[in-house]
N, CA, C and O atoms as a CHARMM CRD file, in Angstrom:
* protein
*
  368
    1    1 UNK  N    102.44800 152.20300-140.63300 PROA 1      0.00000
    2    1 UNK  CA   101.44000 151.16100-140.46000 PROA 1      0.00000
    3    1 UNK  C    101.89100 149.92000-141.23800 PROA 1      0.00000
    4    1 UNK  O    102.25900 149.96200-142.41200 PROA 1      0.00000
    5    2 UNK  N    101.84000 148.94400-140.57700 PROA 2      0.00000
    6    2 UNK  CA   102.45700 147.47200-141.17100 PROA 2      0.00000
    7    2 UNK  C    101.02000 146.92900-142.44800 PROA 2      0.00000
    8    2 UNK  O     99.80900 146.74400-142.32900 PROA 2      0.00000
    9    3 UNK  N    102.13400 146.82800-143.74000 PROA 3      0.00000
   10    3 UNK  CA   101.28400 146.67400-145.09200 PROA 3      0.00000
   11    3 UNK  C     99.57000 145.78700-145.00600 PROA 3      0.00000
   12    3 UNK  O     98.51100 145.96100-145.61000 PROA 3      0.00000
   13    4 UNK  N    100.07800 144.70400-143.80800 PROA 4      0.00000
   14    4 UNK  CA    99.38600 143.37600-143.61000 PROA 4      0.00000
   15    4 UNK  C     97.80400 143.91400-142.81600 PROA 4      0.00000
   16    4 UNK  O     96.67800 143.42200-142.89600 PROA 4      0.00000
   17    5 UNK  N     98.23000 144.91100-142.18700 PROA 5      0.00000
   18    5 UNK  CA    97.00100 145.67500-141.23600 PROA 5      0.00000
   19    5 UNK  C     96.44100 146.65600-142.62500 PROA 5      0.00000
   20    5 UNK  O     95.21900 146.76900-142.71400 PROA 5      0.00000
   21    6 UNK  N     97.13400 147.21800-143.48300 PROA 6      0.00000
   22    6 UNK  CA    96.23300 147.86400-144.48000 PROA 6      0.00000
   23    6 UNK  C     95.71600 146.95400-145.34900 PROA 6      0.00000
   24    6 UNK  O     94.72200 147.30300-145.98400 PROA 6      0.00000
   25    7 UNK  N     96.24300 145.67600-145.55100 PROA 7      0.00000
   26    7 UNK  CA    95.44700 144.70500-146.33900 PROA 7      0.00000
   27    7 UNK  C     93.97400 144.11000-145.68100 PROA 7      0.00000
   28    7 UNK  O     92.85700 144.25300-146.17800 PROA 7      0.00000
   29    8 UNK  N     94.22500 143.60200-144.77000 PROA 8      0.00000
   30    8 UNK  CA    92.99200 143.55300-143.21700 PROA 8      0.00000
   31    8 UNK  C     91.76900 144.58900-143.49600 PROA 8      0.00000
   32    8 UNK  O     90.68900 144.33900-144.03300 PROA 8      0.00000
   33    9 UNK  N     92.19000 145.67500-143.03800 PROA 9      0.00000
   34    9 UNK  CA    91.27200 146.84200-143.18600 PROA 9      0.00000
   35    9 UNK  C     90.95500 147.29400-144.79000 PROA 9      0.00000
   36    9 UNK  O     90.30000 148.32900-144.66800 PROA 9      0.00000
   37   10 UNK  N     91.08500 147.05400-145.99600 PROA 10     0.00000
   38   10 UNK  CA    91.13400 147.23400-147.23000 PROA 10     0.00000
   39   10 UNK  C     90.47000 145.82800-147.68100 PROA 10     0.00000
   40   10 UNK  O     89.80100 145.74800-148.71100 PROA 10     0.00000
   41   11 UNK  N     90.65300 144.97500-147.01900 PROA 11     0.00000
   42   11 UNK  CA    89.89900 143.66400-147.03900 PROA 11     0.00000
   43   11 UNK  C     88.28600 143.73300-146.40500 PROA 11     0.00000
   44   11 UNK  O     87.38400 143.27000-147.10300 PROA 11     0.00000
   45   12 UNK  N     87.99900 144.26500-145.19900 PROA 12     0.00000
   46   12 UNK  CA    87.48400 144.38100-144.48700 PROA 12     0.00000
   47   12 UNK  C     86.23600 145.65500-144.92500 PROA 12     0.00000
   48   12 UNK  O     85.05800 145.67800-144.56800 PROA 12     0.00000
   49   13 UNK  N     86.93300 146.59400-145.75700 PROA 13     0.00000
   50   13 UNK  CA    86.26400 147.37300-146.34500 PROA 13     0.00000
   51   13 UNK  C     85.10700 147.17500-147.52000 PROA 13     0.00000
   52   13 UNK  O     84.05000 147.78800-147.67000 PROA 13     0.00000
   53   14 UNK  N     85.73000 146.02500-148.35100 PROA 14     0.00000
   54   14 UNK  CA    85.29600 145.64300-149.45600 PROA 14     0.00000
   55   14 UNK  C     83.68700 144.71500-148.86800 PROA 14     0.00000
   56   14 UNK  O     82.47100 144.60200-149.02100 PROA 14     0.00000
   57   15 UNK  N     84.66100 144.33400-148.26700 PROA 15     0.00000
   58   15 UNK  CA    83.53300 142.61600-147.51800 PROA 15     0.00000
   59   15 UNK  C     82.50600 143.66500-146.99100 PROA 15     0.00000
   60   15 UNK  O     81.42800 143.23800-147.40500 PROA 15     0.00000
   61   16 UNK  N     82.33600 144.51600-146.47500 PROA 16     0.00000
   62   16 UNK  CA    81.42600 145.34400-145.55500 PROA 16     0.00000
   63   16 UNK  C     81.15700 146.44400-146.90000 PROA 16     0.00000
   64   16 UNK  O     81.35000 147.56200-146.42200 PROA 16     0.00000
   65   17 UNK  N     80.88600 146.55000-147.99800 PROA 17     0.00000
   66   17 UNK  CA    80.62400 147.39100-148.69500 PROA 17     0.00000
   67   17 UNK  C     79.77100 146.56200-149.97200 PROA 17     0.00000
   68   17 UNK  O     78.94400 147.07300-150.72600 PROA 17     0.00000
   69   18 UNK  N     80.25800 145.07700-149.96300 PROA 18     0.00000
   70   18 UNK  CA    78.89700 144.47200-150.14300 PROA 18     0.00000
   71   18 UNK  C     77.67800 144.34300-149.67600 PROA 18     0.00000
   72   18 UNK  O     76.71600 143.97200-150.34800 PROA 18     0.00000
   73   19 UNK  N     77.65400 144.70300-148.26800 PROA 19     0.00000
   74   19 UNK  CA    76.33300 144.51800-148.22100 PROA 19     0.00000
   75   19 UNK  C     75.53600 146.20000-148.73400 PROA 19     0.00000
   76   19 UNK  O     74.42600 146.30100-149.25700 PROA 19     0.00000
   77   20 UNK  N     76.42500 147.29400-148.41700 PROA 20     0.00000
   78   20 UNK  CA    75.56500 148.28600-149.25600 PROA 20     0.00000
   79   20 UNK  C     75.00000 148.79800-150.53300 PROA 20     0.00000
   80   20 UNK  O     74.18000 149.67700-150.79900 PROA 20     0.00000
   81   21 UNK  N     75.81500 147.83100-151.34600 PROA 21     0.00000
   82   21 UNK  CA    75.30800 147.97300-152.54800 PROA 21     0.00000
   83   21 UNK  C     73.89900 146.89700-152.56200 PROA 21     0.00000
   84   21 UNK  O     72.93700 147.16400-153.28200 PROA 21     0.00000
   85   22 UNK  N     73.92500 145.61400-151.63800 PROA 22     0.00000
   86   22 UNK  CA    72.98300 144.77500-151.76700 PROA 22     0.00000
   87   22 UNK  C     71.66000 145.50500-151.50600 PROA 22     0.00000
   88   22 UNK  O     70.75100 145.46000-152.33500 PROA 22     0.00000
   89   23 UNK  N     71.52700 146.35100-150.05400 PROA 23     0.00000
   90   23 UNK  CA    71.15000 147.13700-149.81700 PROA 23     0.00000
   91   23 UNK  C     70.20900 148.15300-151.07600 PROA 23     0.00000
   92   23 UNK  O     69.03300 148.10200-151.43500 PROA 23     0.00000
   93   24 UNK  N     71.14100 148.86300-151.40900 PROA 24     0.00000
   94   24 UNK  CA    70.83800 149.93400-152.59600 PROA 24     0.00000
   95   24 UNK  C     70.41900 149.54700-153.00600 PROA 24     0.00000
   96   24 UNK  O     69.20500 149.74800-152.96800 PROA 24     0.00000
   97   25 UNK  N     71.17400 148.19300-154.17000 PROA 25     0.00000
   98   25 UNK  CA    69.77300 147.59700-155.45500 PROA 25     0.00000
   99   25 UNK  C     68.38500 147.09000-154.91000 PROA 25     0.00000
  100   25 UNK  O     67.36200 147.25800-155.57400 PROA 25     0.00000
  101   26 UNK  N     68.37600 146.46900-153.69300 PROA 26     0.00000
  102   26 UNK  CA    67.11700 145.94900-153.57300 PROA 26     0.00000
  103   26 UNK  C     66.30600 146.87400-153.24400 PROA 26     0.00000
  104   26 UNK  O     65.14900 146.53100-153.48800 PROA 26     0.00000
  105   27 UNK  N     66.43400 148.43900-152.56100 PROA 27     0.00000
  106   27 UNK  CA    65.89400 149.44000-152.57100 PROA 27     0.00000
  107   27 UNK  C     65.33900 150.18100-153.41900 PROA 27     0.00000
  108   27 UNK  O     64.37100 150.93300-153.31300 PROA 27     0.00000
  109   28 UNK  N     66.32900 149.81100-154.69600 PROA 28     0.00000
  110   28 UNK  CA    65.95700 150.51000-156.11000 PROA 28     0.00000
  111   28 UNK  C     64.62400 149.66300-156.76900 PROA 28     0.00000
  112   28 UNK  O     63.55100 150.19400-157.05500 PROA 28     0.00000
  113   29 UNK  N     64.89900 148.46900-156.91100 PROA 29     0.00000
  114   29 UNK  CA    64.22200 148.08700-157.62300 PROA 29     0.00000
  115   29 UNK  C     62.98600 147.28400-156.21500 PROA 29     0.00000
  116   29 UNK  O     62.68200 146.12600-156.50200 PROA 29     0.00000
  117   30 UNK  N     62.44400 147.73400-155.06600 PROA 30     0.00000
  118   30 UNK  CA    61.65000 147.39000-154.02000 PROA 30     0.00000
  119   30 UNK  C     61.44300 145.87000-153.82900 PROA 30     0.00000
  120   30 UNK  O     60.39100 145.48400-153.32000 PROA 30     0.00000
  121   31 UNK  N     62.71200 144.69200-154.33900 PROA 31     0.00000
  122   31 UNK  CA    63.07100 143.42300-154.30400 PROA 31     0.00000
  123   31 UNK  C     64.36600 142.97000-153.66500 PROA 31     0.00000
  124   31 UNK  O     65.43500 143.50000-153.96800 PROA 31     0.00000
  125   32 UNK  N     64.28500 142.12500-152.90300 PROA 32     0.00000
  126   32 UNK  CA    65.76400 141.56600-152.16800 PROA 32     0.00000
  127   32 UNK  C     66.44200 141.53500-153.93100 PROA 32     0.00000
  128   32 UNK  O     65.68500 141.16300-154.82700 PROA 32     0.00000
  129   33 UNK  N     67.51700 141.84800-154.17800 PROA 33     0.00000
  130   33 UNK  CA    68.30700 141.61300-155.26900 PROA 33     0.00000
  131   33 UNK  C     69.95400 141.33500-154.95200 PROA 33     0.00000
  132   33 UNK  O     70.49600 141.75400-153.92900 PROA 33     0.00000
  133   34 UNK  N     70.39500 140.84700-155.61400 PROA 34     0.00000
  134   34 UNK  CA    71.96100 140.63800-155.62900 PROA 34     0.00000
  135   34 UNK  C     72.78300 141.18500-156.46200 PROA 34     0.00000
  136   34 UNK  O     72.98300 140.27500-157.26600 PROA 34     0.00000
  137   35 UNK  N     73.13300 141.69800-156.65300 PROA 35     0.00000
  138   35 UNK  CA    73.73100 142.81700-157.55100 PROA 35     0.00000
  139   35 UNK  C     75.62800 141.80300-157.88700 PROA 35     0.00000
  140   35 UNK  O     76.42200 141.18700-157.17700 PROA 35     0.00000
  141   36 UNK  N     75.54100 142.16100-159.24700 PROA 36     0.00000
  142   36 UNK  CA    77.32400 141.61500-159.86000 PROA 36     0.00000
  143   36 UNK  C     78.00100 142.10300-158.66900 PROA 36     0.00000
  144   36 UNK  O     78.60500 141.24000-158.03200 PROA 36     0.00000
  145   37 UNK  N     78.04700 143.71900-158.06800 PROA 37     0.00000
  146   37 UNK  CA    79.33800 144.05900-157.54600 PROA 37     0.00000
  147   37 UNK  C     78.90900 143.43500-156.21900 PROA 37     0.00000
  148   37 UNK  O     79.72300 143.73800-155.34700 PROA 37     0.00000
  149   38 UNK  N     78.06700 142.78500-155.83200 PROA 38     0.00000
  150   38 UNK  CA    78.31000 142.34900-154.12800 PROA 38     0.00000
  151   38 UNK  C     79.27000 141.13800-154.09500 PROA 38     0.00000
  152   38 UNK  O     79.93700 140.80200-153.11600 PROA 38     0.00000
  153   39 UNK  N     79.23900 140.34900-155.65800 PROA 39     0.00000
  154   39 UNK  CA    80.16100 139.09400-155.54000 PROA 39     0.00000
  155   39 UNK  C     81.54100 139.74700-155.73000 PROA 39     0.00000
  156   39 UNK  O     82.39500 139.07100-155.15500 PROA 39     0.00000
  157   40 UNK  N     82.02300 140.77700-156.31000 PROA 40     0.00000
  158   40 UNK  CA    83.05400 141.05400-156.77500 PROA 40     0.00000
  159   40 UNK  C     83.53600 141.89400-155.68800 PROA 40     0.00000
  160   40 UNK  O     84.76000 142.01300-155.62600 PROA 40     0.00000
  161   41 UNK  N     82.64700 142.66300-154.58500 PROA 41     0.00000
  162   41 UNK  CA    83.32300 142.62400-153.13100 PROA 41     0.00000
  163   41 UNK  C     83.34200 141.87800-152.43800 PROA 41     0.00000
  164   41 UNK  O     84.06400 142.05700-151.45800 PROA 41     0.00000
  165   42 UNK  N     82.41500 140.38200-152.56700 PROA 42     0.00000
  166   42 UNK  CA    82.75400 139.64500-151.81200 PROA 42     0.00000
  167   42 UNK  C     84.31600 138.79600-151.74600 PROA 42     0.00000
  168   42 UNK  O     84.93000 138.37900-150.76300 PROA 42     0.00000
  169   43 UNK  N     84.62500 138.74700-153.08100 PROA 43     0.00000
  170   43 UNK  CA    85.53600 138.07100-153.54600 PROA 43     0.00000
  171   43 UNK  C     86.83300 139.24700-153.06900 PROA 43     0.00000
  172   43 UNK  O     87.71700 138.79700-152.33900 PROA 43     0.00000
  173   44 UNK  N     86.90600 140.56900-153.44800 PROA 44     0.00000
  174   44 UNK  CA    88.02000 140.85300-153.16400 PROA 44     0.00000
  175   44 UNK  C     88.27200 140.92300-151.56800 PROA 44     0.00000
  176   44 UNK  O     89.35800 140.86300-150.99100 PROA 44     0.00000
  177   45 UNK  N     86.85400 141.07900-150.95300 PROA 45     0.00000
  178   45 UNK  CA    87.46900 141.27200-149.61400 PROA 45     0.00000
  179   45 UNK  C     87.37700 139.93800-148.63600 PROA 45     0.00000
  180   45 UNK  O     87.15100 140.12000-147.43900 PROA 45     0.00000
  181   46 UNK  N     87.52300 138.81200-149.06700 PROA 46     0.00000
  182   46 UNK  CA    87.42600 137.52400-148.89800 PROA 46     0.00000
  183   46 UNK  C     88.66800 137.36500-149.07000 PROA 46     0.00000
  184   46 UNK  O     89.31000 136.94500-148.10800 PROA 46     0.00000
  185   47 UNK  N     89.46700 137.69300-150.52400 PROA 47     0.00000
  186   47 UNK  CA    90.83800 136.95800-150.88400 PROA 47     0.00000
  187   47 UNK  C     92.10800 137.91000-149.94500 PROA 47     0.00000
  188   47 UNK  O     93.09300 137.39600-149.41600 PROA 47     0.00000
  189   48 UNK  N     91.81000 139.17900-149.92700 PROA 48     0.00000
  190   48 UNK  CA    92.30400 140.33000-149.05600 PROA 48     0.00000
  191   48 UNK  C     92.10900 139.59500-147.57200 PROA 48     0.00000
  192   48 UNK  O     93.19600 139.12300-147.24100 PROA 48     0.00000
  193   49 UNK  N     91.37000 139.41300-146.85200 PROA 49     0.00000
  194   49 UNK  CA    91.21500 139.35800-145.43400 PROA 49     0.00000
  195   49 UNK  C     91.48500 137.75800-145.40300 PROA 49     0.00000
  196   49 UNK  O     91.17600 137.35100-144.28300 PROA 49     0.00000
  197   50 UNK  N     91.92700 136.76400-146.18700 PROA 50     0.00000
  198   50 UNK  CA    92.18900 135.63800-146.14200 PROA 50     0.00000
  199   50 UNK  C     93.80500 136.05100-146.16200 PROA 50     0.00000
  200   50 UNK  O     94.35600 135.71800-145.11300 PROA 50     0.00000
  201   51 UNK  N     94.52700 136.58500-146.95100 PROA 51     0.00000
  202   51 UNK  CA    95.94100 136.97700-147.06300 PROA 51     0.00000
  203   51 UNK  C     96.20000 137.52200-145.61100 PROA 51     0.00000
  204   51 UNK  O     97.03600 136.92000-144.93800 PROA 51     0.00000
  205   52 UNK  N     95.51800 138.67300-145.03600 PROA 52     0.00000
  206   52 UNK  CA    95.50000 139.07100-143.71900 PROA 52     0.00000
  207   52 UNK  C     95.57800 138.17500-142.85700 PROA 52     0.00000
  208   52 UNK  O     96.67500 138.20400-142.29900 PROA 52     0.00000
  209   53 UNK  N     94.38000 136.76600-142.20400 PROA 53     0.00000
  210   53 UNK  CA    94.61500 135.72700-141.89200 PROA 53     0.00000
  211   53 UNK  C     96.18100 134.92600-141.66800 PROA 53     0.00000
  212   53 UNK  O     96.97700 134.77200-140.74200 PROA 53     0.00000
  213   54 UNK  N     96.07400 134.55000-143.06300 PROA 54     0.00000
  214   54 UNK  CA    97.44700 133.83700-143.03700 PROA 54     0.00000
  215   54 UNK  C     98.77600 134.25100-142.49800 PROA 54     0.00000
  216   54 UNK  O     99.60700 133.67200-141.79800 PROA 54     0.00000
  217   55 UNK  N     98.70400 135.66500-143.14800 PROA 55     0.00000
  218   55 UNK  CA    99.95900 136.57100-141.71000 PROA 55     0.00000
  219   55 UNK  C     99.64300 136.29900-140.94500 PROA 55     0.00000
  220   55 UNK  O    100.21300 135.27300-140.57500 PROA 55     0.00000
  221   56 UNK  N     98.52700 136.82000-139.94900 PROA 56     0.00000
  222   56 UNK  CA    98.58100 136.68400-138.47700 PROA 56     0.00000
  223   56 UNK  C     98.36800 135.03300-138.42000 PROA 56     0.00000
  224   56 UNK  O     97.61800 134.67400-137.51200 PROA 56     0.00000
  225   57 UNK  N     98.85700 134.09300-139.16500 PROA 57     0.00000
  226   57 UNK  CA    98.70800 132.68600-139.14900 PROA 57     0.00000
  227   57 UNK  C     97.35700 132.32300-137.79600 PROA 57     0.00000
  228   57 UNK  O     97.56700 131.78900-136.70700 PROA 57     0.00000
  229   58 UNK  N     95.91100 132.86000-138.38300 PROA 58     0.00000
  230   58 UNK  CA    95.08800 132.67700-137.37300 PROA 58     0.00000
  231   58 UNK  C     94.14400 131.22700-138.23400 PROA 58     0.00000
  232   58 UNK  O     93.37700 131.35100-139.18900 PROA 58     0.00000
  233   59 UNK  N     94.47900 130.07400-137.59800 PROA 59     0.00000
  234   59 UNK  CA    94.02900 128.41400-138.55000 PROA 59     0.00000
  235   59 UNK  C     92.15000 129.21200-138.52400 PROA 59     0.00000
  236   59 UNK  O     91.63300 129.29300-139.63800 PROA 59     0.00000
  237   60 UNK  N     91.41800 129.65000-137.48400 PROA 60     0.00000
  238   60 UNK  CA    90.37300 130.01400-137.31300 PROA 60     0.00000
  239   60 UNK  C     89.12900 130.95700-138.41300 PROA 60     0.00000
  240   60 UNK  O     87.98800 130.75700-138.82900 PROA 60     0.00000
  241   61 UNK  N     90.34000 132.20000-138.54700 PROA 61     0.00000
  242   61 UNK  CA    90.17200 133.14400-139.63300 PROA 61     0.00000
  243   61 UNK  C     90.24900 132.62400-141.08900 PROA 61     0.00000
  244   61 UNK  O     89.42000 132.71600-141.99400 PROA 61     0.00000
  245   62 UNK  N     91.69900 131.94500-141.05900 PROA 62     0.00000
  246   62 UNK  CA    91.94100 130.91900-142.25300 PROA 62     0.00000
  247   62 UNK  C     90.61800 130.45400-142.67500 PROA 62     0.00000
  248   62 UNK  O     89.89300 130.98500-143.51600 PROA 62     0.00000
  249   63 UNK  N     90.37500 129.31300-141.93300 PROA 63     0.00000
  250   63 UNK  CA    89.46400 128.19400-142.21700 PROA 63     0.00000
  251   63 UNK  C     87.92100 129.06300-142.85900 PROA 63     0.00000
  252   63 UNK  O     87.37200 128.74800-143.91400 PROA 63     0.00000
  253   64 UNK  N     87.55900 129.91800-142.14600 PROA 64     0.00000
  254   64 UNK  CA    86.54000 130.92700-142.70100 PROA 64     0.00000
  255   64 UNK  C     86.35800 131.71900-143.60800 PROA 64     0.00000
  256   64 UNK  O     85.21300 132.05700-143.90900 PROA 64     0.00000
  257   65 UNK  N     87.43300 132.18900-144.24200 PROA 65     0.00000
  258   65 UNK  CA    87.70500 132.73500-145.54300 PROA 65     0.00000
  259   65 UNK  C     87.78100 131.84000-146.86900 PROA 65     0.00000
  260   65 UNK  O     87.06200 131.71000-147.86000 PROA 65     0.00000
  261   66 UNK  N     89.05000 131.25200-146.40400 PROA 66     0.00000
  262   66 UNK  CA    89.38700 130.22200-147.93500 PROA 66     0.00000
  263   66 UNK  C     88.16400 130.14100-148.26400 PROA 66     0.00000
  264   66 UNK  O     87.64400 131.06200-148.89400 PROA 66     0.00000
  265   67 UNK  N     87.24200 128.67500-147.79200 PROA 67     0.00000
  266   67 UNK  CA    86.09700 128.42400-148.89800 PROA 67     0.00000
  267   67 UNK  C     85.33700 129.66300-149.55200 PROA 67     0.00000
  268   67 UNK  O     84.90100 129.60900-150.70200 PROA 67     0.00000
  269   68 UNK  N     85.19000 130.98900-148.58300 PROA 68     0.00000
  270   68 UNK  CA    84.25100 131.84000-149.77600 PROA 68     0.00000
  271   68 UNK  C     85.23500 132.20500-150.39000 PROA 68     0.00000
  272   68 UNK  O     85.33000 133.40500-150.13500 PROA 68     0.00000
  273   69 UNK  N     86.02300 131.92200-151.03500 PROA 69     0.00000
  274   69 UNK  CA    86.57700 132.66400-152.09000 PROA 69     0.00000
  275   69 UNK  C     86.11700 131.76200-153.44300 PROA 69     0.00000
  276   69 UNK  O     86.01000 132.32500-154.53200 PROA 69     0.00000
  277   70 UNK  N     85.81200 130.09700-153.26400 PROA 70     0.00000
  278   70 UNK  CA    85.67200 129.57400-154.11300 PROA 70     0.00000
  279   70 UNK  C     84.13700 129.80500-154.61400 PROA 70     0.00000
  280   70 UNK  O     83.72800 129.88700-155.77200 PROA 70     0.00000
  281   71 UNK  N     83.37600 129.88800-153.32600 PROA 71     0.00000
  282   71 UNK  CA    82.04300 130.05600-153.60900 PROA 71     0.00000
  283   71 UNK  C     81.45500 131.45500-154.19400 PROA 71     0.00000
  284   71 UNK  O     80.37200 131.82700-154.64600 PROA 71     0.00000
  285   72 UNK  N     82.68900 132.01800-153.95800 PROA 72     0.00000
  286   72 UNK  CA    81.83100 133.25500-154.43100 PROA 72     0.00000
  287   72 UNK  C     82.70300 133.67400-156.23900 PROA 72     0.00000
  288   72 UNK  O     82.48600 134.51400-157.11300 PROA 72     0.00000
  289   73 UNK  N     83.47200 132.80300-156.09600 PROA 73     0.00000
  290   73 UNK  CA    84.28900 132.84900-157.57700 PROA 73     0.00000
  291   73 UNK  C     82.79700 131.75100-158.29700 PROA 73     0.00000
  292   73 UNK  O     82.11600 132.15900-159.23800 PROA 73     0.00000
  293   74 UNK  N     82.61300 130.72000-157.78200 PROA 74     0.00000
  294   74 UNK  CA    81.83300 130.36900-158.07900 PROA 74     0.00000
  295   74 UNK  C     80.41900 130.69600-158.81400 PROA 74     0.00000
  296   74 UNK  O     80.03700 130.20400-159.87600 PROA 74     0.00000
  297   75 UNK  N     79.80500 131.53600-158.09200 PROA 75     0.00000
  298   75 UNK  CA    78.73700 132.60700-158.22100 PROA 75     0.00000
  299   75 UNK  C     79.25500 133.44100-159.44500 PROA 75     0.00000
  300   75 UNK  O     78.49400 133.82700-160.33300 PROA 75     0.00000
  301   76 UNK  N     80.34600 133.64400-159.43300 PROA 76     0.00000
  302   76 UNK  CA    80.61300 135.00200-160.55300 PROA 76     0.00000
  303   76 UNK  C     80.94300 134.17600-162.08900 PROA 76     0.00000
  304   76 UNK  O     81.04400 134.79600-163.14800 PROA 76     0.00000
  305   77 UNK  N     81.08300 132.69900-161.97800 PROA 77     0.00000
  306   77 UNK  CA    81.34700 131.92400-163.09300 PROA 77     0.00000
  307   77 UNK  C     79.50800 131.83300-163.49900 PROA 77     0.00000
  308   77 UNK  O     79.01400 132.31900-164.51600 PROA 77     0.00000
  309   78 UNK  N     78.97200 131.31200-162.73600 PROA 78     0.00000
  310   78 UNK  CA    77.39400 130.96500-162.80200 PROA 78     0.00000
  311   78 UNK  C     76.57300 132.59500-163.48000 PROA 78     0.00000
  312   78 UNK  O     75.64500 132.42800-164.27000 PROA 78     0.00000
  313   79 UNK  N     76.87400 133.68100-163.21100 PROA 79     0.00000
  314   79 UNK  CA    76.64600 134.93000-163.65800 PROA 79     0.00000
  315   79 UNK  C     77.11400 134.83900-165.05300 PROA 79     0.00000
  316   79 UNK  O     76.22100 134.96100-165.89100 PROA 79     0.00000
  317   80 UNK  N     78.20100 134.67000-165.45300 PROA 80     0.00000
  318   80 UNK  CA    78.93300 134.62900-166.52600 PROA 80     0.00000
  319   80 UNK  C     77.97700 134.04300-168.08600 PROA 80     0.00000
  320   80 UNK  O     77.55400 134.39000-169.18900 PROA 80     0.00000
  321   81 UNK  N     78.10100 132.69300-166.91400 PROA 81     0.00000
  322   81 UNK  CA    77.52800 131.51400-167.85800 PROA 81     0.00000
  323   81 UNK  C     76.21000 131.60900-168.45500 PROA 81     0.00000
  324   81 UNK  O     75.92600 131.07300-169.52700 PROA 81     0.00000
  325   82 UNK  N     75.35100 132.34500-167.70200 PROA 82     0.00000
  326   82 UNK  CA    74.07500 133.03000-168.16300 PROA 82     0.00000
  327   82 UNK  C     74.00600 133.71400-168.92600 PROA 82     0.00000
  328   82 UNK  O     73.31100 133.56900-169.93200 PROA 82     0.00000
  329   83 UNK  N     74.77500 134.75200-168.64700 PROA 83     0.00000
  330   83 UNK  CA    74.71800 135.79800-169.45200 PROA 83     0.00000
  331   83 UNK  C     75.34200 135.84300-170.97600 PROA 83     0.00000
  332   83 UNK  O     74.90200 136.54900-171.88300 PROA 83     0.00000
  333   84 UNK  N     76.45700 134.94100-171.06500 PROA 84     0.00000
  334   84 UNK  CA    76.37200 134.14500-172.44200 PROA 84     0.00000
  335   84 UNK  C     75.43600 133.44700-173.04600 PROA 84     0.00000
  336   84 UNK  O     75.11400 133.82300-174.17400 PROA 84     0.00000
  337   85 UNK  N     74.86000 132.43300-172.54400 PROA 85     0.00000
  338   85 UNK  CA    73.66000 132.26700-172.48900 PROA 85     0.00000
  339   85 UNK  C     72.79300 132.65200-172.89500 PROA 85     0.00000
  340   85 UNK  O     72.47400 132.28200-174.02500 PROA 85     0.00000
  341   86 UNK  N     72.26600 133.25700-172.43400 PROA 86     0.00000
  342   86 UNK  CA    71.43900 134.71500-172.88400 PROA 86     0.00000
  343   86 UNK  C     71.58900 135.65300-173.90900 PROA 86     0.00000
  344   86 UNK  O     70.73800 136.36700-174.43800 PROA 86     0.00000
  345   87 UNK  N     73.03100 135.53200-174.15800 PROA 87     0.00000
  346   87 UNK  CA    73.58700 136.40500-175.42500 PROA 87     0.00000
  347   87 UNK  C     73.15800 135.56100-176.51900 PROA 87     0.00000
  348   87 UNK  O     72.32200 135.89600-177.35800 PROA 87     0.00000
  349   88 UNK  N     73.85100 134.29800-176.46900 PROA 88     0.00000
  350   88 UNK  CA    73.51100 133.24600-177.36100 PROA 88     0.00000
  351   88 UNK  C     71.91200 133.13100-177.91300 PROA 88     0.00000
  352   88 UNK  O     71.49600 133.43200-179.03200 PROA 88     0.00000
  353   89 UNK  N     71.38800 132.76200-177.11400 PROA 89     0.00000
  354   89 UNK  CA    69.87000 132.72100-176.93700 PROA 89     0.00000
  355   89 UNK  C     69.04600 134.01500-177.83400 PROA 89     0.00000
  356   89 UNK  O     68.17900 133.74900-178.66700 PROA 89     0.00000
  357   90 UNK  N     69.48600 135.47100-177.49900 PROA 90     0.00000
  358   90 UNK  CA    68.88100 136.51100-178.43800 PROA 90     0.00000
  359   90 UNK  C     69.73700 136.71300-179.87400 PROA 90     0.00000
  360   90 UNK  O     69.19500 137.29600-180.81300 PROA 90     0.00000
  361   91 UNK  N     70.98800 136.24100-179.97400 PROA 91     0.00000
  362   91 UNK  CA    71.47200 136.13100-181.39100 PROA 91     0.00000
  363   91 UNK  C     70.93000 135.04100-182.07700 PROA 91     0.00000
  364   91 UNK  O     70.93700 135.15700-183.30300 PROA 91     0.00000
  365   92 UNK  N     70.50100 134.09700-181.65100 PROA 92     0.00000
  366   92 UNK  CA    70.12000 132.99000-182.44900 PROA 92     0.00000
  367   92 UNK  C     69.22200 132.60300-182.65100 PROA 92     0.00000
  368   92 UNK  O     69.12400 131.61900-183.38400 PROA 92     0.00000
């Protein structure tokens, strides 16, 4: 099996396994919720299925990936920043 098709599908896995954890937490706690790991599959299977893309040089696929990788790196800086934040905030 050519590496680029297991990156695709390993890409493809991640991206589609965010939504079950989104799923789960908001089930758990009976609230739409967003859970850390849906950005951190979004991101790997965004940067994975964007690499996939670019092999099959598809400009289409391309163009649809790249930006979430920033937005969702994005999201995981904004998580970050809180939660320091927040650290800060109960130490002080």
């Amino acid at each position: 099996m050519n590496l680029f098709l297991v990156i695709g599908f390993v890409g493809q896995t991640f991206f589609s396994l965010r939504f079950l954890v989104q799923w789960i937490a908001s089930e758990k706690q009976g609230k739409s919720v967003i859970p850390l790991s849906f950005w951190i599959f979004s991101i790997l299977g965004s940067s994975l299925l964007l690499i996939y893309a670019i092999y099959r040089k598809d400009p289409v696929f391309i163009l649809g990936q790249a930006p979430n990788i920033f937005i969702y790196s994005r999201n995981l800086y904004l998580i970050k920043k809180e939660r320091n934040q927040k650290k800060e905030n109960d130490n002080g």
